[in-house]
C-alpha positions as YAML, in Angstrom:
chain: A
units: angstrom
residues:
- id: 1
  name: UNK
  ca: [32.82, 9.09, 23.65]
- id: 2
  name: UNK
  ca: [33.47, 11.96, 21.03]
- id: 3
  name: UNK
  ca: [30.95, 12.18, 18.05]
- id: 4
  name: UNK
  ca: [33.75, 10.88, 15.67]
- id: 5
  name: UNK
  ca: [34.11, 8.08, 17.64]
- id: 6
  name: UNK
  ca: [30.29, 7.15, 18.20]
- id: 7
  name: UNK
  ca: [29.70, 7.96, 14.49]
- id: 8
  name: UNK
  ca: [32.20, 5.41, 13.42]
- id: 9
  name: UNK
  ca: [30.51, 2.67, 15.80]
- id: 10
  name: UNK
  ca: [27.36, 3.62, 14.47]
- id: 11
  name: UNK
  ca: [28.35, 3.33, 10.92]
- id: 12
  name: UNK
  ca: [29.77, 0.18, 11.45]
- id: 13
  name: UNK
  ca: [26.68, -1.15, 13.09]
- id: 14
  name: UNK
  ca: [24.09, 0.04, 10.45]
- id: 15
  name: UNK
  ca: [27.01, -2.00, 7.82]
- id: 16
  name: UNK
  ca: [26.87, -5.33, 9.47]
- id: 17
  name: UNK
  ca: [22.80, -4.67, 10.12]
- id: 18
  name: UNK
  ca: [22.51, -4.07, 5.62]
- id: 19
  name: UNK
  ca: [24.59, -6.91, 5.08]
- id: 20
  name: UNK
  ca: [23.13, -9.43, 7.25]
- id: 21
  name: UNK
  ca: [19.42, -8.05, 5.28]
- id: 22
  name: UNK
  ca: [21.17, -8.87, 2.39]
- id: 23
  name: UNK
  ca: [20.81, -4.78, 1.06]
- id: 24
  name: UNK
  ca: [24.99, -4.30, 1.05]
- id: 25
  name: UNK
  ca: [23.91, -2.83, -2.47]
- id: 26
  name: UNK
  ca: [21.67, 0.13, -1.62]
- id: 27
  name: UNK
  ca: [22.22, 3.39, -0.05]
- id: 28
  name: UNK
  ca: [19.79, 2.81, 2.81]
- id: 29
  name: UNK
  ca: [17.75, 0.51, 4.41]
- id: 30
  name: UNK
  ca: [14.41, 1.87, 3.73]
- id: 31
  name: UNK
  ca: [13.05, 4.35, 1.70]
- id: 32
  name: UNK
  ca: [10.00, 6.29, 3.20]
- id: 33
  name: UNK
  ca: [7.71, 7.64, 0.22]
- id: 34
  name: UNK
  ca: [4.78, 9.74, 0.21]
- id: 35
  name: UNK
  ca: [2.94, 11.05, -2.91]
- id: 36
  name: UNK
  ca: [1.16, 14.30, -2.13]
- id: 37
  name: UNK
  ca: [-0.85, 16.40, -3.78]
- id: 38
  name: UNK
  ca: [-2.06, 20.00, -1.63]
- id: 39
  name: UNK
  ca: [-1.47, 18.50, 1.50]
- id: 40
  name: UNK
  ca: [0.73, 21.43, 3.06]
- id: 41
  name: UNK
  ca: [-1.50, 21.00, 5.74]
- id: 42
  name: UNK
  ca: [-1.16, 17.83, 6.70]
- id: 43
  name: UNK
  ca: [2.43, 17.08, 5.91]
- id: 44
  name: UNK
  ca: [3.92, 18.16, 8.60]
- id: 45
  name: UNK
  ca: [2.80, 15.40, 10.34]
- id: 46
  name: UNK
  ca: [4.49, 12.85, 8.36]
- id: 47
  name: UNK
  ca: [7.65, 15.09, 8.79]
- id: 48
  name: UNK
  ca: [7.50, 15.01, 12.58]
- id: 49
  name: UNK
  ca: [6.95, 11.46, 12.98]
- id: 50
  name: UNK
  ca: [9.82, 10.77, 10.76]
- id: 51
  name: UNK
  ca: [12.17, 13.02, 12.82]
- id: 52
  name: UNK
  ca: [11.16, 10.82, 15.55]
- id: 53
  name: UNK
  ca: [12.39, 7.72, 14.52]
- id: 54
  name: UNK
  ca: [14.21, 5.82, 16.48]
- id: 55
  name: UNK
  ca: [15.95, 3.93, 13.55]
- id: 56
  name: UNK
  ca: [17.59, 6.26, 11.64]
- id: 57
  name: UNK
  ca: [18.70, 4.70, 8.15]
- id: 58
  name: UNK
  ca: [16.20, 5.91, 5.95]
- id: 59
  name: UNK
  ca: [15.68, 8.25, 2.80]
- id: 60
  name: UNK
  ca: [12.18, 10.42, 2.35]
- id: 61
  name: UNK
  ca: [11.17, 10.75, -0.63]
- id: 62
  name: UNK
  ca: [8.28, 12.98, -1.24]
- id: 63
  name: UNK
  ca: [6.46, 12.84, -5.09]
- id: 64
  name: UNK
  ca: [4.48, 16.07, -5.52]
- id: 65
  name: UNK
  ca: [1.92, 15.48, -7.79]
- id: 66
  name: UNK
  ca: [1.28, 19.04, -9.03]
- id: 67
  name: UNK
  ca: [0.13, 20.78, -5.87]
- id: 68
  name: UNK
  ca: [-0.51, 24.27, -6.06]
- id: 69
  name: UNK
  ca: [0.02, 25.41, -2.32]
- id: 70
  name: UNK
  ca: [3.37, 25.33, -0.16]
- id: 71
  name: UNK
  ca: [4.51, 21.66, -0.68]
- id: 72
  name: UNK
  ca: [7.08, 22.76, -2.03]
- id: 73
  name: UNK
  ca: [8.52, 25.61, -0.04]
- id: 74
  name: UNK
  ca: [7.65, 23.28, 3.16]
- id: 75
  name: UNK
  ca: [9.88, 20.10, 2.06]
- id: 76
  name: UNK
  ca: [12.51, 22.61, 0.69]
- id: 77
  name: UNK
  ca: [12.79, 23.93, 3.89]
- id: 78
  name: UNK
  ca: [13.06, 20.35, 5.79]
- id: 79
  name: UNK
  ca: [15.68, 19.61, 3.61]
- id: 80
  name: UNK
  ca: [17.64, 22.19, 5.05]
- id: 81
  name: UNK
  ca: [17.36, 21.25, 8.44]
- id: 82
  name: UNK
  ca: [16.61, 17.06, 8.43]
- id: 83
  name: UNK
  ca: [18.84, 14.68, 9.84]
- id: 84
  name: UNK
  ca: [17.87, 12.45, 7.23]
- id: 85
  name: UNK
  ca: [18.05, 12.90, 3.60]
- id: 86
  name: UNK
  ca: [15.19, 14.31, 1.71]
- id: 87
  name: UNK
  ca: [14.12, 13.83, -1.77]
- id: 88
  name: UNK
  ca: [11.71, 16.08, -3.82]
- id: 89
  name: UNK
  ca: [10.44, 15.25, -7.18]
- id: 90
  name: UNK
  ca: [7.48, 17.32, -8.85]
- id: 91
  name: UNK
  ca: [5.53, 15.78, -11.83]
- id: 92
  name: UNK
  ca: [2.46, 17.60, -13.44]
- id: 93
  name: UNK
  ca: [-1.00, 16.80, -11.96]
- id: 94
  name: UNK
  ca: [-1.64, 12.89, -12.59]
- id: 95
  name: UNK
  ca: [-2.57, 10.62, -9.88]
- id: 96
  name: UNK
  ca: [-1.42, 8.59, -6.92]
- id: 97
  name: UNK
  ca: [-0.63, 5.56, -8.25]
- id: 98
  name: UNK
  ca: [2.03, 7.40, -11.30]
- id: 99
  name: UNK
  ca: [2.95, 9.52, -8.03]
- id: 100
  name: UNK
  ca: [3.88, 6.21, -6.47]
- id: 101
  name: UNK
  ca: [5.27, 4.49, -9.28]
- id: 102
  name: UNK
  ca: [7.46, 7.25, -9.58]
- id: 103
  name: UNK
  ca: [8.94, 7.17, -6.14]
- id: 104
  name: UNK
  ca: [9.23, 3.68, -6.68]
- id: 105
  name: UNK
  ca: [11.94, 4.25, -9.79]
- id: 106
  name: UNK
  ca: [13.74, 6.95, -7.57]
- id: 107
  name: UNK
  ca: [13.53, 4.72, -4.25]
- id: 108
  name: UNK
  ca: [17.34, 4.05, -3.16]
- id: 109
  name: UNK
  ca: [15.90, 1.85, -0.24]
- id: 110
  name: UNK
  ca: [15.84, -1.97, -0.30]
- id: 111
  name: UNK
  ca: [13.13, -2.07, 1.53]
- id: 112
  name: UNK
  ca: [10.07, 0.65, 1.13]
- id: 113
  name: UNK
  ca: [7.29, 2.06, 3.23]
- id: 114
  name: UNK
  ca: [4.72, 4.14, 1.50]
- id: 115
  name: UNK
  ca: [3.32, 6.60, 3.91]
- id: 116
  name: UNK
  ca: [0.39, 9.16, 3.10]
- id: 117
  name: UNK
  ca: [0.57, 12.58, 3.18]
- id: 118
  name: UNK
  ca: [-1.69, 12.70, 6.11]
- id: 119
  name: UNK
  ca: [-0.17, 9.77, 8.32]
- id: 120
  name: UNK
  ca: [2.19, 9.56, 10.62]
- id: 121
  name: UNK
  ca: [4.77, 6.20, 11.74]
- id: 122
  name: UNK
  ca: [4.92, 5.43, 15.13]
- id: 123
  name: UNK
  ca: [8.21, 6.40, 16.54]
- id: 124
  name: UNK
  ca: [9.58, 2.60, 16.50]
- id: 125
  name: UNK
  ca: [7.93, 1.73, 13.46]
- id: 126
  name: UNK
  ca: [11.24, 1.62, 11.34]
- id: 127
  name: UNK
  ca: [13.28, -0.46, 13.85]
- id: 128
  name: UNK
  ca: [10.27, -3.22, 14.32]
- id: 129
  name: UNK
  ca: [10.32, -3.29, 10.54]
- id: 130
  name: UNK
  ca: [13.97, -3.92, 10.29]
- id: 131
  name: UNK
  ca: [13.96, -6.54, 13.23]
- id: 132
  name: UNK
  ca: [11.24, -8.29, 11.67]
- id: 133
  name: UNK
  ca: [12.73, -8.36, 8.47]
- id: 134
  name: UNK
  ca: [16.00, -9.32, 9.84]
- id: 135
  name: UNK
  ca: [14.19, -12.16, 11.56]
- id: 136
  name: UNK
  ca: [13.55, -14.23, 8.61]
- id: 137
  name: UNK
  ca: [16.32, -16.73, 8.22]
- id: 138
  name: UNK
  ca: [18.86, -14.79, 5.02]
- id: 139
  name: UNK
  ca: [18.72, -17.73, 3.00]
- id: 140
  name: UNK
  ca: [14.80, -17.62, 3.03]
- id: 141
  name: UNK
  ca: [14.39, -13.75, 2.50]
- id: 142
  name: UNK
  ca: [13.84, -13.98, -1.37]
- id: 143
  name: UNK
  ca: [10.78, -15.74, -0.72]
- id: 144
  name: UNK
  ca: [9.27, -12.69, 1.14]
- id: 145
  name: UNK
  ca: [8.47, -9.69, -0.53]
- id: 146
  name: UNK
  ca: [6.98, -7.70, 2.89]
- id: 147
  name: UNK
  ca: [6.55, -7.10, 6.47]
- id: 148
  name: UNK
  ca: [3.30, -6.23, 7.56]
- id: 149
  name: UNK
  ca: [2.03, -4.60, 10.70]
- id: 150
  name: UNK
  ca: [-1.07, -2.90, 12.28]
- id: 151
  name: UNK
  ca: [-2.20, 0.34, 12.00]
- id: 152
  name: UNK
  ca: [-3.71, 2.56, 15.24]
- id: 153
  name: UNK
  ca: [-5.95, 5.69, 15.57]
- id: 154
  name: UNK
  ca: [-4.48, 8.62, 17.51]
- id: 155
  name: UNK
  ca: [-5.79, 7.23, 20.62]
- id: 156
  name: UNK
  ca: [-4.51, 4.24, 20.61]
- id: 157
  name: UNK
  ca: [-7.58, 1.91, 18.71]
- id: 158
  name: UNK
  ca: [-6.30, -0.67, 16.87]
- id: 159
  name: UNK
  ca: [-7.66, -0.68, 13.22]
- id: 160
  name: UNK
  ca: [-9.27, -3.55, 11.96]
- id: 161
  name: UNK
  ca: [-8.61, -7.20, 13.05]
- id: 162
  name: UNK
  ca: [-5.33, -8.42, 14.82]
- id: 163
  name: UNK
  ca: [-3.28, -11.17, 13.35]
- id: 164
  name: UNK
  ca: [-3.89, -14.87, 14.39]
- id: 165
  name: UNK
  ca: [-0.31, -15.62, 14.82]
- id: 166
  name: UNK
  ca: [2.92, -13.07, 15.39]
- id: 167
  name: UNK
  ca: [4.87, -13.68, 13.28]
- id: 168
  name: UNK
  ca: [3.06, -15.20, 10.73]
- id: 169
  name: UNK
  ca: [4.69, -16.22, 6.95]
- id: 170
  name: UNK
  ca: [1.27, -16.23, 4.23]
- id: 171
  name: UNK
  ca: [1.06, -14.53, 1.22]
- id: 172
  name: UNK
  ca: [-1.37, -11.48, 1.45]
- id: 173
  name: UNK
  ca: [-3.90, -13.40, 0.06]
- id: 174
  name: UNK
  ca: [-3.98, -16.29, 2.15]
- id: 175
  name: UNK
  ca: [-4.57, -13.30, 5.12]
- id: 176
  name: UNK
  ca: [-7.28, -11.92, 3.29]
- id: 177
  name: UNK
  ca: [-9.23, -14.90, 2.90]
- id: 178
  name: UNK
  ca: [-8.09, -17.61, 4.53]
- id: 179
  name: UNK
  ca: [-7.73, -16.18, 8.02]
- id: 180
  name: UNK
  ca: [-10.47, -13.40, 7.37]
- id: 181
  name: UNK
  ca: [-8.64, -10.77, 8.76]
- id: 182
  name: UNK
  ca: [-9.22, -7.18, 7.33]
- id: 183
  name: UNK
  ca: [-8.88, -3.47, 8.27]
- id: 184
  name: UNK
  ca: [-6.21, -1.19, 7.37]
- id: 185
  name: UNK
  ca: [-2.93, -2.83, 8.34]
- id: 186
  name: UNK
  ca: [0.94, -1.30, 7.22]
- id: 187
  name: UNK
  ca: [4.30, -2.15, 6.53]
- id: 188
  name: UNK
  ca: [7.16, -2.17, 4.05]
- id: 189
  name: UNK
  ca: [7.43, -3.94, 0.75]
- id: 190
  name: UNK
  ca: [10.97, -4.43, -1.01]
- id: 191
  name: UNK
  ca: [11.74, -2.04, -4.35]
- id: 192
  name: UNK
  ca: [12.86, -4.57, -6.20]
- id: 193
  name: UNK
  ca: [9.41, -6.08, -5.95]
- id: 194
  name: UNK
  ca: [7.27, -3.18, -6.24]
- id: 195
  name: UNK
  ca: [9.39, -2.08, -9.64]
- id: 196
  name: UNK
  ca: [8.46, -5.56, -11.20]
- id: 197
  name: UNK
  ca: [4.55, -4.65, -10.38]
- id: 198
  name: UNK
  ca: [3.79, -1.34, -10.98]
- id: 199
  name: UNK
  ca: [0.61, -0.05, -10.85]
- id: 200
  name: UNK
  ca: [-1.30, 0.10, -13.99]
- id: 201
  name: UNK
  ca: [-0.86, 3.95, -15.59]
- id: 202
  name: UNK
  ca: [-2.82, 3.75, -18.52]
- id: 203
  name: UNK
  ca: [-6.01, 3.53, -16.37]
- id: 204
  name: UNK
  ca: [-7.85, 6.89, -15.87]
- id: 205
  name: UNK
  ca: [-8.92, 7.52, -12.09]
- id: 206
  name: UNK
  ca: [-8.75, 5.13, -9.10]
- id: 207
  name: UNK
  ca: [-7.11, 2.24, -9.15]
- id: 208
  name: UNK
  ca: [-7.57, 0.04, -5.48]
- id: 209
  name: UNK
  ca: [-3.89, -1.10, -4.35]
- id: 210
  name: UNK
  ca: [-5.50, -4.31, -3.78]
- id: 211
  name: UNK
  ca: [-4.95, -5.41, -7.28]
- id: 212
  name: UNK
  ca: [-1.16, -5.23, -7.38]
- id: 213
  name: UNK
  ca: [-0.31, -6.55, -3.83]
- id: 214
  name: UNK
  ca: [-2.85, -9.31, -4.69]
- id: 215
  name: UNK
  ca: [-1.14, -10.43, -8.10]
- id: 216
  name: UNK
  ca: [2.47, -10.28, -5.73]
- id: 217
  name: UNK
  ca: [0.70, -12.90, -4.05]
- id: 218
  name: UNK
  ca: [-0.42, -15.23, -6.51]
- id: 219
  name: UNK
  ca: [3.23, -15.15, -7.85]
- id: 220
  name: UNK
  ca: [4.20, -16.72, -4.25]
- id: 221
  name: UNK
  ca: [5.99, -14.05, -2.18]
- id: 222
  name: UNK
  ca: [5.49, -14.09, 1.67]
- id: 223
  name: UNK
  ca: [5.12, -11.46, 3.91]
- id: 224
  name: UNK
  ca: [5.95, -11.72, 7.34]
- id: 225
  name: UNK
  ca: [2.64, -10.77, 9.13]
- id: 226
  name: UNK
  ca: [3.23, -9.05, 13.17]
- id: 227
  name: UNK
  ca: [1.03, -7.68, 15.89]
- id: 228
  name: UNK
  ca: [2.89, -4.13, 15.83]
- id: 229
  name: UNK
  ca: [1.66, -1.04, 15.16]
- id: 230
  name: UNK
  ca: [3.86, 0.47, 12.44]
- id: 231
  name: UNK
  ca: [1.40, 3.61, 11.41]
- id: 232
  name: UNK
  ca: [-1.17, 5.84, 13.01]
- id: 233
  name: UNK
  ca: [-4.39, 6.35, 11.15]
- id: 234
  name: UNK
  ca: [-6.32, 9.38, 10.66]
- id: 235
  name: UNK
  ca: [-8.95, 9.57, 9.00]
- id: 236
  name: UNK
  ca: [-9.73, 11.65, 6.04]
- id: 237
  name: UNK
  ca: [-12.42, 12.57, 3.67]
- id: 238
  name: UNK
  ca: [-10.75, 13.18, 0.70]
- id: 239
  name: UNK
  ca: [-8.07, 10.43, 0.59]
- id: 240
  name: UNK
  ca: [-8.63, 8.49, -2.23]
- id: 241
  name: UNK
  ca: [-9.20, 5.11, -0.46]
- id: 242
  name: UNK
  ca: [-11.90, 7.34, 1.53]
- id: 243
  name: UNK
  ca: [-12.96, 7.97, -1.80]
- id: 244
  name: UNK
  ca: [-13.18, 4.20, -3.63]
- id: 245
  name: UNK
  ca: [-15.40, 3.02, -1.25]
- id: 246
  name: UNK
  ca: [-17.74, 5.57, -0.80]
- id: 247
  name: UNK
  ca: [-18.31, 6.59, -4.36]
- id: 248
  name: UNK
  ca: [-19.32, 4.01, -6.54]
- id: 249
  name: UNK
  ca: [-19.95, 6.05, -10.30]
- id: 250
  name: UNK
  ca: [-16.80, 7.96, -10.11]
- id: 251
  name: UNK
  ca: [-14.38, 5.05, -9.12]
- id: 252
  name: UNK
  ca: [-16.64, 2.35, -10.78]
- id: 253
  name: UNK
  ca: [-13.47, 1.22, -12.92]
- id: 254
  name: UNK
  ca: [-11.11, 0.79, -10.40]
- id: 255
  name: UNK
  ca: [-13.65, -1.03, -8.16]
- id: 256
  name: UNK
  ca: [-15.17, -3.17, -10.98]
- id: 257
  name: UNK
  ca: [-11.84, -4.03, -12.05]
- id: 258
  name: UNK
  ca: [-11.16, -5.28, -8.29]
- id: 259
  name: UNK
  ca: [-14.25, -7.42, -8.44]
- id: 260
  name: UNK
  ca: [-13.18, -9.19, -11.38]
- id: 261
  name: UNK
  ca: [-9.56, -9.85, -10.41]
- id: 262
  name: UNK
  ca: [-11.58, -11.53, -6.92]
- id: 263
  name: UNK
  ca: [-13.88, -13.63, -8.96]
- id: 264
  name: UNK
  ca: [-11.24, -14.72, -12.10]
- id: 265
  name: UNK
  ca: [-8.10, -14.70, -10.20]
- id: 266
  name: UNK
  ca: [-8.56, -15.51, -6.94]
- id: 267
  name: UNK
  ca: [-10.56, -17.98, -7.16]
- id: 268
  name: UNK
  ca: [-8.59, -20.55, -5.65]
- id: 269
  name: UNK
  ca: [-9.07, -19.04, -2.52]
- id: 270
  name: UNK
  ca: [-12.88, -19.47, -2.68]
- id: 271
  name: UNK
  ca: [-13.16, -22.48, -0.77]
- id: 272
  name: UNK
  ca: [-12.17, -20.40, 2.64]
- id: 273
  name: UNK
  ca: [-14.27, -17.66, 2.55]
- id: 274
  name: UNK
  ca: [-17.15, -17.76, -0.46]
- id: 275
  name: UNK
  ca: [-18.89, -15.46, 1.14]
- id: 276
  name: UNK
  ca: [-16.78, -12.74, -0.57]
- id: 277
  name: UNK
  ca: [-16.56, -14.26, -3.79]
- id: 278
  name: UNK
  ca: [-20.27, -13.71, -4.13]
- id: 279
  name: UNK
  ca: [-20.45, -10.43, -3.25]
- id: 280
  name: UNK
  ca: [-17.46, -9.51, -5.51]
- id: 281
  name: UNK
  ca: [-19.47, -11.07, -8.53]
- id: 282
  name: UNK
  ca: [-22.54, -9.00, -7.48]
- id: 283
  name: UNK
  ca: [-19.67, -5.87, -7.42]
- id: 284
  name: UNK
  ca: [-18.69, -7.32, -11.13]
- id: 285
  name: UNK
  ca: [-22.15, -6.86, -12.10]
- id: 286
  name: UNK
  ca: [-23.07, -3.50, -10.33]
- id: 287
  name: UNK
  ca: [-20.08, -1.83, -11.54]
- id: 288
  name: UNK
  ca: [-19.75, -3.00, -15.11]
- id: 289
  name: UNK
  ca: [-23.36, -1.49, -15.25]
- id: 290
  name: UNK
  ca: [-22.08, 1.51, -14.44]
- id: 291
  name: UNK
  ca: [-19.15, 1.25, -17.16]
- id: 292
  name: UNK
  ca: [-21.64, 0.13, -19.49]
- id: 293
  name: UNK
  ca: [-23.21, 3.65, -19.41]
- id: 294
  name: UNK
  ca: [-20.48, 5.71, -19.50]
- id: 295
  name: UNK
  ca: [-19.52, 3.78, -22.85]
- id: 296
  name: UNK
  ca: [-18.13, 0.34, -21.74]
- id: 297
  name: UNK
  ca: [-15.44, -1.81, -19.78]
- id: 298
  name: UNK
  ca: [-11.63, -1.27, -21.02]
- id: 299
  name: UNK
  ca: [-10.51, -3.89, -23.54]
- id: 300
  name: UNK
  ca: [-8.09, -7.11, -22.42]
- id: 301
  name: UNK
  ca: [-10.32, -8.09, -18.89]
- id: 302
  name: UNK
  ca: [-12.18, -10.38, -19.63]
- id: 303
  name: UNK
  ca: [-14.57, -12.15, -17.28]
- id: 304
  name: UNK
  ca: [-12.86, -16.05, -18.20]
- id: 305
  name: UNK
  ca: [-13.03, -19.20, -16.36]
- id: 306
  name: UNK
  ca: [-16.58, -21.12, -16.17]
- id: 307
  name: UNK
  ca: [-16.07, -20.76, -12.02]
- id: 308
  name: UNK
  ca: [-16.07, -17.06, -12.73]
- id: 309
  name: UNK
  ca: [-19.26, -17.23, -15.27]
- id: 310
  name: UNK
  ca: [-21.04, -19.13, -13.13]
- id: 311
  name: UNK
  ca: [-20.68, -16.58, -10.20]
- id: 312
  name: UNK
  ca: [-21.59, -13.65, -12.00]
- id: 313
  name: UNK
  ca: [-24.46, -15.55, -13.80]
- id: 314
  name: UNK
  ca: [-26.31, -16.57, -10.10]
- id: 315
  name: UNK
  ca: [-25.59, -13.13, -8.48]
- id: 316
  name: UNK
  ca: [-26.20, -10.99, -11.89]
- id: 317
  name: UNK
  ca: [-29.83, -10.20, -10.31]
- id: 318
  name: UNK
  ca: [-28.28, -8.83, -6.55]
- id: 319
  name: UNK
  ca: [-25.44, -6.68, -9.21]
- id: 320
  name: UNK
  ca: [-28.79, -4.98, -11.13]
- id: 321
  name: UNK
  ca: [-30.46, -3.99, -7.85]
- id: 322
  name: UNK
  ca: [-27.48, -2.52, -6.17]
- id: 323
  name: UNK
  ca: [-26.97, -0.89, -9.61]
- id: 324
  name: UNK
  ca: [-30.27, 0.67, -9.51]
- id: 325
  name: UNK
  ca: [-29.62, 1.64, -6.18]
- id: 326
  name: UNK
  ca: [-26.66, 3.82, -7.00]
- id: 327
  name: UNK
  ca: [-28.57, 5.48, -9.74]
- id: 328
  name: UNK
  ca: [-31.99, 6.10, -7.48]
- id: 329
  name: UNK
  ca: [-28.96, 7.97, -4.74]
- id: 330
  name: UNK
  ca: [-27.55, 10.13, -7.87]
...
């Protein structure tokens, strides 16, 4: 079969596989973004894994936020060379989540994975998504907002807990605490979505992703939950979910606003798993301390709700040791 041939075939395949998603409207099928910041190192890993793909209609696009080593002169270069299309955008030193936000507003994709600078997919990650995605019923898919894998370490390990079910249809929450499963797990969101919930830009420092793929839930989307690995995991000391949960001063915001949207918003989901719910008021306490003396919480979150009071109230004591704690490390 001559390439013009095959190329046509393929073409016409990748058409009738949009359309039956429902994405006849966008340029590709996913969009694969990564916001970077001086991770030259690192990025060629992303790169390779990408070139191995065994599902092929994708866009990258990479968001440099203001490195100062070769990012640049590295994704230049793939862009040269790629089968795929590549997308650079550089925006003076910020943070991840305007890095993301922005890749969000360039995204052509209908459907997009976000994919660190220091990860890699699996090679069939892409074409799982798509089959999964293409597996929920077209008149249903505007109830869904993701598909959601597992993640794996290098050799293999699974991360965190496995799913109950495969495929499974919750909300994000309803996995979270409901069915108690946890560790790092990976998948793809749709853009449409994730431009409708941005992440909040007006807050200095960490903010934990938690917050907006937990208010996506509340306003009912699905995601389609299966036991594939989608990304491999490495580990890193200076990513910035490395970061939130190891230092409590410096990310006390983002992680004291977390607590409170557990304890005021989620609260509905107490009943499975209350466990959590008390430590995230003794988090509400321990971290707003630690607001409190750096000059106080940001205006317009309040603690509301007398299920929310109450929790703080009984746990306020457990908050003021762990508080203490932090301070007696430095």
């Amino acid at each position: 079969m001559s390439f013009r041939i095959r190329g046509f075939f393929l073409d016409k395949i990748e058409t009738r596989f949009q359309q039956a998603a429902g994405m006849s409207t966008r340029r590709h099928f996913f969009t694969v973004l990564t916001p970077t910041y001086n991770r030259a190192g690192t990025l060629p890993r992303v790169y390779q894994s990408l070139q191995a793909q065994t599902f092929q209609d994708f866009e990258w696009v990479v968001v440099d936020d203001g490195s100062t080593d070769t990012t640049r002169e590295l994704v230049l270069a793939w862009q040269q060379q790629a089968a795929f299309p590549i997308r650079y955008f550089w925006q003076p030193n910020q943070h991840k989540k305007t890095a993301f936000n922005h890749g969000v507003r360039e995204a052509n994709g209908a459907l997009l994975v976000a994919l660190d600078s220091d990860d890699a997919l699996d090679m069939n990650a892409l074409d799982a998504m798509a089959l999964a995605w293409n597996g929920i019923p077209p008149e249903d898919r505007d109830k869904y907002v993701a598909v959601t894998g597992l993640c794996a370490r290098p050799d293999g390990r699974i991360v965190g807990d496995m799913f109950p079910r495969d495929p499974l249809d919750v909300t994000a929450l309803d996995m979270t605490f409901r069915y108690h499963v946890g560790g790092e797990k990976f998948g793809c969101m749709r853009t449409d979505i994730l431009r409708r919930f941005p992440f909040p830009e007006d807050l200095p420092g960490f903010v934990p992703e938690s917050l907006v793929w937990h208010a996506i839930a509340r306003a009912g989307y699905l995601t389609r939950f299966v036991n594939q690995v989608f990304r491999v995991y490495h580990d890193s000391a200076d990513s910035l979910s490395e970061q939130g949960r190891t230092s409590a001063a410096k990310h006390a915001l983002g992680l004291w606003l977390l607590a409170r949207d557990t304890v005021v918003d989620c609260l509905p989901w107490f009943r499975y798993q209350p466990a959590e719910f008390i430590k995230a008021a003794a988090r509400y306490t321990r971290f707003g301390l630690h607001l409190a003396a750096r000059g106080g919480r940001p205006a317009g979150y309040p603690l509301k709700g007398l299920g929310a009071r109450t929790l703080v109230a009984l746990t306020w004591p457990i908050g003021a040791v762990l508080y203490l704690r932090d301070r007696a490390r430095g």
